[in-house]
C-alpha positions in Angstrom: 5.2 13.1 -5.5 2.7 12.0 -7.8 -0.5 12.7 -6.3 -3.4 10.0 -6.4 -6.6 10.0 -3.6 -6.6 6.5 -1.3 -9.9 5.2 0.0 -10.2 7.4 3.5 -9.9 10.3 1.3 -12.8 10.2 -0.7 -15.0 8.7 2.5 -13.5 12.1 4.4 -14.6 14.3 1.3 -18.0 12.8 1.7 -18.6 13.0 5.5 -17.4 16.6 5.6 -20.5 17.2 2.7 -23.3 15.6 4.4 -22.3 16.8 8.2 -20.8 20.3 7.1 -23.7 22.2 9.8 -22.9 19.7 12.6 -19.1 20.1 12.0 -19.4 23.8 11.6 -21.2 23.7 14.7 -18.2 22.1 16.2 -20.7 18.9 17.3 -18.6 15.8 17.2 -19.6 13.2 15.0 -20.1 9.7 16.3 -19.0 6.9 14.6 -19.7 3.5 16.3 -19.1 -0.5 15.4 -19.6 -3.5 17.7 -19.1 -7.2 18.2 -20.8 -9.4 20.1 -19.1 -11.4 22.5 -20.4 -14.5 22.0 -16.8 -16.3 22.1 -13.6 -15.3 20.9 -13.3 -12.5 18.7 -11.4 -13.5 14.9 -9.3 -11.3 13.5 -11.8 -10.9 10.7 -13.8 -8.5 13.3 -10.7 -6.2 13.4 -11.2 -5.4 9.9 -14.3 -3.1 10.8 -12.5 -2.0 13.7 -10.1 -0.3 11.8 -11.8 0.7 9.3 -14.0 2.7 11.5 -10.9 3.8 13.9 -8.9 5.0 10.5 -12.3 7.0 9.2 -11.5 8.5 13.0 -8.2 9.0 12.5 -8.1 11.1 9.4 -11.2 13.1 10.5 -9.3 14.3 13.3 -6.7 15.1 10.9 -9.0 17.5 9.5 -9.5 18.9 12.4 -13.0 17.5 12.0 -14.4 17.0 15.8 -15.3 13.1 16.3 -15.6 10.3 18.5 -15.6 6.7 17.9 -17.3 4.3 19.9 -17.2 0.7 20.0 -19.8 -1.8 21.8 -18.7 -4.7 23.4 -22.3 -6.6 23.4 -22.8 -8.4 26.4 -26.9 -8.7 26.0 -27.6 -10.7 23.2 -28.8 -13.9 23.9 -26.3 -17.6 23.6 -27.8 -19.0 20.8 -24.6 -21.1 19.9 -21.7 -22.5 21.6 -18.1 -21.8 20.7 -16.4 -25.3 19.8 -13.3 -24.7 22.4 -16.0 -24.6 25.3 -17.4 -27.0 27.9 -20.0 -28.1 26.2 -22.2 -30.1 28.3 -21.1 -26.6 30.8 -22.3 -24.3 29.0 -25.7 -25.9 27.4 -27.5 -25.3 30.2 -27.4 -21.6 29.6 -28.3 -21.6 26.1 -31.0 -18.4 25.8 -29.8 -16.6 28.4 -28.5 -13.2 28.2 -24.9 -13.4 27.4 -24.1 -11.1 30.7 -25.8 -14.1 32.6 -24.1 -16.8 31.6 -20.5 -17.8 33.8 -17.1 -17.2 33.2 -15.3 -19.7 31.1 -12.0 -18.7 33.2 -12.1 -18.3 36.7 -11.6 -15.1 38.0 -13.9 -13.1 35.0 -17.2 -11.4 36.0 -19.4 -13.1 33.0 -19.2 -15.4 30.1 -18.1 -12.5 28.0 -15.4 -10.5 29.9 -12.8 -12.2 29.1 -13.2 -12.2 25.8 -13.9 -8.3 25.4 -10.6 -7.9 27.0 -8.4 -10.4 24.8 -10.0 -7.8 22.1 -9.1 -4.6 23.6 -5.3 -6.4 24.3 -5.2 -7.0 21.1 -6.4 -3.9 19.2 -4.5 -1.5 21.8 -1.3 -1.4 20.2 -2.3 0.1 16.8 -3.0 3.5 18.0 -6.2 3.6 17.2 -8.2 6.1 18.7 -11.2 3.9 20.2 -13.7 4.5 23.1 -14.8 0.8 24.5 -18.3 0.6 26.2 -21.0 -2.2 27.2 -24.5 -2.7 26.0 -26.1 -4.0 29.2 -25.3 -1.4 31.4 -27.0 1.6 28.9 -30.2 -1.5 29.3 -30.0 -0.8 32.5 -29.8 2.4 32.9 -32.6 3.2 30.8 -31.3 4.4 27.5 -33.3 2.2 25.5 -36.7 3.1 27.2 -37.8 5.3 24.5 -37.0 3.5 21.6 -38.5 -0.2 22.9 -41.7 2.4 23.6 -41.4 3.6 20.3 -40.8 0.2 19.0 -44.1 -1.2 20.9 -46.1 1.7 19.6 -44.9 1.3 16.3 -44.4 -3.1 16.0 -47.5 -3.3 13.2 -45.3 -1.1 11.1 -41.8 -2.8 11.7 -43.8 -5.8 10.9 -44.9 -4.0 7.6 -41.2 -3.7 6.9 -39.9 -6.8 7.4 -42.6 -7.8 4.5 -41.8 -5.4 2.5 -38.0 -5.2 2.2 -36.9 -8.8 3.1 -40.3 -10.9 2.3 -39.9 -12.5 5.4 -43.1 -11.6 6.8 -43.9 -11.4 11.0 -46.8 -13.1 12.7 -49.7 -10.7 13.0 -49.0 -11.1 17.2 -44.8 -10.5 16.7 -43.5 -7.8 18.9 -40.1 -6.6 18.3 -39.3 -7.5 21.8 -37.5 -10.1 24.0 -37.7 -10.1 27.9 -35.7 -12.1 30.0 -37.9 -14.8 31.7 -37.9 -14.0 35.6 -38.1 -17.3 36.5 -35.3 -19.3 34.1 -33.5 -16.5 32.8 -33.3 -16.4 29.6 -34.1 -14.5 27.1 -34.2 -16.4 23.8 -37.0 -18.2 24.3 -39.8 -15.4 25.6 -42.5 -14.0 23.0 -44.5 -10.9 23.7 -47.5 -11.8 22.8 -49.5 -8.1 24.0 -48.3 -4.3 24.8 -50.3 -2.5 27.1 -48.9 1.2 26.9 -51.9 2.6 29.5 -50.6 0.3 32.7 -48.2 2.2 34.9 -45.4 3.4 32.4 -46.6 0.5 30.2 -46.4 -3.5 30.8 -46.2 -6.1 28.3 -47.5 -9.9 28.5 -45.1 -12.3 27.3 -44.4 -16.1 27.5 -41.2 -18.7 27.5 -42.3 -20.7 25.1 -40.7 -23.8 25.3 -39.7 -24.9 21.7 -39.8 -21.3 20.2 -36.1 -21.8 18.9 -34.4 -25.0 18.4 -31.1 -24.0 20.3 -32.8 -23.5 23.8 -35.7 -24.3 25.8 -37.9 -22.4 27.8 -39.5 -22.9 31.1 -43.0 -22.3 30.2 -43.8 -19.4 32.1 -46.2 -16.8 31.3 -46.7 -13.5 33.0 -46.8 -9.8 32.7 -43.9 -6.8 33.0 -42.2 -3.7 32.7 -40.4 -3.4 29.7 -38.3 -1.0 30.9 -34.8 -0.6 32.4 -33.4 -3.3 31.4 -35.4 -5.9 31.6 -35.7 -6.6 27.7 -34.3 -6.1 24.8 -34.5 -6.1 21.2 -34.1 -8.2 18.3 -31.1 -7.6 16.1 -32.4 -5.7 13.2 -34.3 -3.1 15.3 -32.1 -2.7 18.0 -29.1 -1.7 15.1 -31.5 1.1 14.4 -32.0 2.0 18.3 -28.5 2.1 18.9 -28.5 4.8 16.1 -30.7 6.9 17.9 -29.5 6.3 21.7 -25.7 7.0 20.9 -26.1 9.5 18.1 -24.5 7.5 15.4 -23.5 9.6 12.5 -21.4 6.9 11.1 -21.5 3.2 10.8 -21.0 0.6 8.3 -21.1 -3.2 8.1 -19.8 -6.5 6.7 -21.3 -7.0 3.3 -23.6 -10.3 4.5 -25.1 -7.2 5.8 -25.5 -5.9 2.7 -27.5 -8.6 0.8 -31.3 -7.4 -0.9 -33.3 -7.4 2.0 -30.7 -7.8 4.3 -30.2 -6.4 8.4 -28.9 -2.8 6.9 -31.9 -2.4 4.7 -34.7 -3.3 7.4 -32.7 -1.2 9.8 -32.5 2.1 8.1 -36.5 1.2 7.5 -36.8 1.1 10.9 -34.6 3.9 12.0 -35.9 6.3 9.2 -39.9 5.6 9.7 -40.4 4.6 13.1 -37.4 6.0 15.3 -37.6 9.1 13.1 -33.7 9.0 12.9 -31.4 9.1 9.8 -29.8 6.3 8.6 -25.7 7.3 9.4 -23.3 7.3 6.5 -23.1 4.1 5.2 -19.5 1.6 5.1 -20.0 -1.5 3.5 -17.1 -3.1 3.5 -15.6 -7.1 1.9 -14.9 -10.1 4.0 -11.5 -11.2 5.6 -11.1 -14.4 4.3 -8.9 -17.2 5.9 -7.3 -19.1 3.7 -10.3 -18.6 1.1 -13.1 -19.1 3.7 -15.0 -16.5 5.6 -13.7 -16.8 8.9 -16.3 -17.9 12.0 -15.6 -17.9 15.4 -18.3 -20.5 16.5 -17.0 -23.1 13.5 -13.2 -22.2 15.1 -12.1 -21.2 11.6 -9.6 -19.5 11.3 -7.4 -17.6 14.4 -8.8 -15.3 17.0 -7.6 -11.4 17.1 -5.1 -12.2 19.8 -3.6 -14.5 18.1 -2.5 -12.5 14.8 -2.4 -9.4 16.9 0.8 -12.0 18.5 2.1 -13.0 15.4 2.2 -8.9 13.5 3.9 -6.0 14.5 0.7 -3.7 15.2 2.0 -1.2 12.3 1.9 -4.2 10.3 -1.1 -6.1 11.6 -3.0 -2.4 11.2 -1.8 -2.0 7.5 -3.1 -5.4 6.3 -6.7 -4.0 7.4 -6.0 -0.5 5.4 -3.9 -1.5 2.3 -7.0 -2.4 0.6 -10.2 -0.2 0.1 -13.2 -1.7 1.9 -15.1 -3.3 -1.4 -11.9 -5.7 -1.7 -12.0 -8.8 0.3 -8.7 -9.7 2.1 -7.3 -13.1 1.9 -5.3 -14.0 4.9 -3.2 -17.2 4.6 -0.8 -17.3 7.5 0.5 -20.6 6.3 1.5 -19.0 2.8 3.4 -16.1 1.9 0.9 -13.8 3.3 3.3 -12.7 5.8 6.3 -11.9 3.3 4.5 -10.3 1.0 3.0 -8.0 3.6 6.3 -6.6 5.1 7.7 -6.4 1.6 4.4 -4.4 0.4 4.8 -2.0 3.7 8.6 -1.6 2.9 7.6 -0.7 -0.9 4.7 1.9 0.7 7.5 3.4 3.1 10.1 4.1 0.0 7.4 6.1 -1.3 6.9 8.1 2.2 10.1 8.8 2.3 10.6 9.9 -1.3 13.4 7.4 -1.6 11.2 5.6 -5.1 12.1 7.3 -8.6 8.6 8.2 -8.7 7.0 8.3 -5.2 3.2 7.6 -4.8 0.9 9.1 -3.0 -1.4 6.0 -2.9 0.9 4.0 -2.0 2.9 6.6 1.0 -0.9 7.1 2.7 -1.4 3.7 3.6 1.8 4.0 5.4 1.6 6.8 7.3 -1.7 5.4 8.4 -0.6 2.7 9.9 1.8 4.1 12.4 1.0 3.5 16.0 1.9 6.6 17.0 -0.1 9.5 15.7 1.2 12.0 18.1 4.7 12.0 15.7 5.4 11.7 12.5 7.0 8.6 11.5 10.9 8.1 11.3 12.8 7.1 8.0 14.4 4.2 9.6 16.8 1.9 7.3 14.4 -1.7 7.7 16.1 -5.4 6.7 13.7 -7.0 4.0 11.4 -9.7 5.5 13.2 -12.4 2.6 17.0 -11.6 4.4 16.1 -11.6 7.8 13.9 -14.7 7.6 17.0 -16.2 6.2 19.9 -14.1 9.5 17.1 -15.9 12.1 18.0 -19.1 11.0 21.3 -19.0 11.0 22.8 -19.7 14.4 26.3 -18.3 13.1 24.9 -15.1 12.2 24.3 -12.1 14.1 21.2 -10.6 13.0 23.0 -6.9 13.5 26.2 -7.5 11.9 24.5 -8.3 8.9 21.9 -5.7 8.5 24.6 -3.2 9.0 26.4 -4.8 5.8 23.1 -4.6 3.7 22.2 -1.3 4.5 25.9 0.1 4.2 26.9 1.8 7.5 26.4 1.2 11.2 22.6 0.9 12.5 21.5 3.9 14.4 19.9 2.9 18.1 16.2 3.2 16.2 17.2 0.8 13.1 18.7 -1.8 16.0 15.5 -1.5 17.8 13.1 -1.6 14.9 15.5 -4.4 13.2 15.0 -7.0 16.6 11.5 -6.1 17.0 11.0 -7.1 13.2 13.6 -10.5 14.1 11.1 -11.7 16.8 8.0 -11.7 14.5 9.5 -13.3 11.2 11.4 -16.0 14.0 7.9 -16.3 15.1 6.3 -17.3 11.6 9.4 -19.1 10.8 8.9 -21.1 13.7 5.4 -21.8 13.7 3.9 -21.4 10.2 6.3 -20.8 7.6 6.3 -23.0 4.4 8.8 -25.4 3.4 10.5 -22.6 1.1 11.1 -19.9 3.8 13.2 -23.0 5.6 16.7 -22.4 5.0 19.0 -25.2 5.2 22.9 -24.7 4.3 23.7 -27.6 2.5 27.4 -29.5 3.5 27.8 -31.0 -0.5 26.5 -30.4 -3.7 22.9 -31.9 -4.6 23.9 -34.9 -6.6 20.9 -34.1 -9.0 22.3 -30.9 -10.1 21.7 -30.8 -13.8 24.2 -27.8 -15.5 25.0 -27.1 -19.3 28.5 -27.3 -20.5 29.0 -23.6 -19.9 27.4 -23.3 -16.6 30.1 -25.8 -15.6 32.9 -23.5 -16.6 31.3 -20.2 -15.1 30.5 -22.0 -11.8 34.6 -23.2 -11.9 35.4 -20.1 -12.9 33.4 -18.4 -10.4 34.6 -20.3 -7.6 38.8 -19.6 -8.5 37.5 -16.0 -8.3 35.5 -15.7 -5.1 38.2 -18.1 -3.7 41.0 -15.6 -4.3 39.1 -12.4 -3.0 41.1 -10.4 -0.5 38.0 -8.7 0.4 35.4 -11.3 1.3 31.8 -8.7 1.6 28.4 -8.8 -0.5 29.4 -6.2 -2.7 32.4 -8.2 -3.5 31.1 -11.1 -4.3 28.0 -9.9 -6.1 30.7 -7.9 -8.4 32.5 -11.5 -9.7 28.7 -13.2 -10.0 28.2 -10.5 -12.3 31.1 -10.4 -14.6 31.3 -14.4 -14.6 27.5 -14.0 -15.9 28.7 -11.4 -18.4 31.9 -13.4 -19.8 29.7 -16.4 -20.0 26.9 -14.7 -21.7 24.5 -16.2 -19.2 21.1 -15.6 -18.3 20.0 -14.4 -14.5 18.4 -17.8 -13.6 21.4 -19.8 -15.4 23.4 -17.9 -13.0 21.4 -17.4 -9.5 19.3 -20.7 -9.5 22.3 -23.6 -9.7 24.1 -21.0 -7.0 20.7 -21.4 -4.9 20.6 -25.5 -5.6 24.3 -25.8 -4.6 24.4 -23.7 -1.1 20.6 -24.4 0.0 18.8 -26.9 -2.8 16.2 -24.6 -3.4 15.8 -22.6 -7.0 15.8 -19.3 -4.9 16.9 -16.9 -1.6 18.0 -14.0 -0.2 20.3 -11.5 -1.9 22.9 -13.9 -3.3 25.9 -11.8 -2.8 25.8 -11.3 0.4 24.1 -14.6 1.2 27.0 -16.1 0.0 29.4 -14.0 1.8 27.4 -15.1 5.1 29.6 -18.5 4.6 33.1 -19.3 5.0 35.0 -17.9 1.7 36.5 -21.6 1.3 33.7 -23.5 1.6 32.1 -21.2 -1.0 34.6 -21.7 -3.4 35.2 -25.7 -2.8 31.3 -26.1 -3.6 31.2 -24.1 -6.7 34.4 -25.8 -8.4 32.9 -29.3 -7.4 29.6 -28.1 -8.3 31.3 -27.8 -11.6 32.9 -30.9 -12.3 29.3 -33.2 -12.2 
């Protein structure tokens, strides 16, 4: 196999340099992501998810101790509404802490349990080896204590750095601090406007202001408080470096809007490296997941949520969409287009190199699809798969069954594993077909021959010919039939596409299809014939 390094490798290489003591120590190294729930999750989110599961994946592949952790974020305040919500519900609760707000389905504990669990539903299947947890209860609890001290002590110089590395200067009176209003409850709208660090374990004063931000209001209260134990929290950019130091983070990377001059990631690792004295982890930026050429947002409702491709993909499949590509390349995701298609037939390609079954297999392309396999406790079985193009076609035909005919393509019978991997493929492409495939994946058998069929002299005579041949076959099969479309395009000294597209037009009025020797021997042997000698005399 010819050898070639895919993106996880040289990320690996990297990890195992900078960590070597910890790892020789036999310390696990923490890798971490989140997502706020602040509606539901896109499937653009599950790109970091598996990008930070995979580095996981193949670190424990060399036997490199690890752990990665994902935050559900349940604390952040609602500063925006989802479209597919109650509005006029939910506006009410705008700056509150998202664990405050209600359910949107009855039954849930808070406004964002049921969409942490659509996500876990949905990322489950791949395999990947993820520990879930909440951000309010480690509030609570008193993780953060330290760092919101330190972040007190040290606001004049976080101030400093937000001048310094985005231009976006803080007030002179700016604490890096919200706390949630005791008498409305929320969050967005308090200011700390003092930090006493000599009162008790230290108190600081703080208002809701009530036009601080323009998406909620505050009450007007003003008052003093304990910090501490959850009963604030802090802004985005500083509390990305906290959760550094209160979970250990060795690695963690980031969508690359993160990534802009001045950006989150550059005032974080400021703030982590000079005022929570901890190192900035080993860096992942990684490209957007487009939909359909647009950055996909769950508040705009653009594009579909996690669940909802998770639905549509086989989780092998679904997991090496998010792989294929090294994290600097965007992904483009049209489910619409031939997104789908192309991605089984790019996995089935990757598997032929696995399995050494390509003249010259490739390692770069057999990596991405042993990584995607679910199951990482067994290595992955060379299992005989129908092409996405053929089977899209066997769904649609009601005359067909779907293992009669993969057994003819492949050769021999199925074994138990093909015939289950073969209808689990079946009730995903029926899916897409159903729902979201475009006009060209539509098959249609046509009953006569389209009367604008437009054929050259001597296409005439090797369709006529063609059809006395295939009509006389005492052995109607795809090999068969493929054998006379060849020597009729031989004798007649045509060209592929003088041959294949008028045999497309004539059975399904398109310009192409599946395999067409065994696509034609999917229909009756007379029919086959009739068409092609009328077909010829146009």
């Amino acid at each position: 196999m010819i050898k070639a390094m895919f993106w996880t490798e040289e990320f690996t290489e990297q990890i195992k340099e900078r960590f070597h003591k910890k790892i020789a120590e036999g310390s696990p190294l923490i890798i971490r992501d989140e997502k706020t729930l602040s509606g539901r999750v896109h499937v653009g989110s599950l790109r970091g998810i598996v990008l930070h599961g995979l580095i996981s994946q193949v670190l424990t592949e060399n036997k490199v101790a690890n752990q990665f952790l994902f935050e559900l974020n349940d604390n952040d305040p609602m500063d925006g509404l989802p479209i597919n919500i109650d509005q006029e519900k939910f506006a009410p609760h705008m700056g509150k802490p998202l664990f405050a707000v209600p359910p949107v389905n009855e039954g849930d504990e808070n406004f964002t349990t049921g969409f942490g669990e659509e996500l876990k539903v949905a990322v489950a299947p791949m395999g990947l080896p993820i520990e879930w947890y909440h951000l309010r209860p480690l509030y609570v609890a008193g993780k953060f204590n330290e760092v919101i001290r330190e972040a007190l002590d040290g606001a004049a110089r976080i101030r400093e750095i937000y001048q310094e590395v985005s231009g976006g200067g803080k007030p002179d009176d700016w604490f890096p601090l919200n706390v949630i209003c005791p008498i409305c409850g929320k969050i967005g709208t308090t200011k700390v406007t003092a930090w006493d660090p000599s009162q008790g374990s230290g108190q600081v004063t703080y208002e809701c202001k009530k036009n601080y931000v323009k998406w909620a209001e505050g009450c007007g209260h003003q008052g003093t408080m304990s910090p501490f134990d959850g009963n604030a929290t802090l802004p985005w950019k500083p509390e990305w470096a906290a959760k550094w130091k209160v979970m250990g983070v060795d690695i963690e990377g980031g969508g690359k809007d993160h990534y802009a001059a001045g950006g989150s990631r550059e005032v974080a690792a400021k703030i982590s490296t000079e005022v929570f004295n901890y190192p900035t982890p080993f860096d992942i930026s990684y490209e957007f997941f487009n939909f359909q050429g647009k950055k996909m947002s769950a508040s705009k409702g653009l594009g579909a949520s996690a669940k909802e491709v998770s639905d549509l993909l086989p989780p092998k499949i679904l997991k090496f969409l998010m792989i294929r590509k090294e994290p600097r390349q965007p992904i483009d995701f049209d489910p619409e287009g031939k997104t789908f298609p192309n991605l089984f037939d790019e996995y089935d390609r990757c598997a032929e190199h696995f399995f050494n079954r390509h003249a010259e297999p490739f390692e770069g392309y057999a990596r991405p699809f042993a990584l995607a396999q679910t199951d990482l406790s067994k290595e992955p079985e060379d299992l005989w798969e129908m092409r996405f193009q053929a089977l899209s076609f066997v769904v649609q035909m009601p005359h067909l069954d779907v293992e009669v005919e993969a057994a003819k393509l492949k050769g021999s019978a199925l074994t138990d594993a093909e015939k289950s991997a073969l209808h689990e493929r079946a009730s995903y492409v029926k899916k897409w077909i159903d729902a979201l495939a475009p006009a060209e994946y539509k098959f249609v058998i046509q009953d006569s021959v389209p009367a604008d069929l437009e054929l050259s002299d001597n296409q005439k005579e090797a369709l006529h010919a063609l059809g006395k041949r295939l009509g006389d076959l005492k052995e109607w099969s795809g090999e068969t039939v493929h054998d006379k479309i060849h020597r009729t395009k031989e004798e007649f000294e045509l060209t592929p596409k003088e041959i294949f597209q008028p045999l497309y037009r004539i059975f399904m009025n398109r310009k192409s299809g599946p395999q067409v020797g065994w696509f034609l021997s999917t229909l009756a042997q007379e029919k086959v014939s009739s068409m092609l000698i009328n077909a010829s005399s146009l």
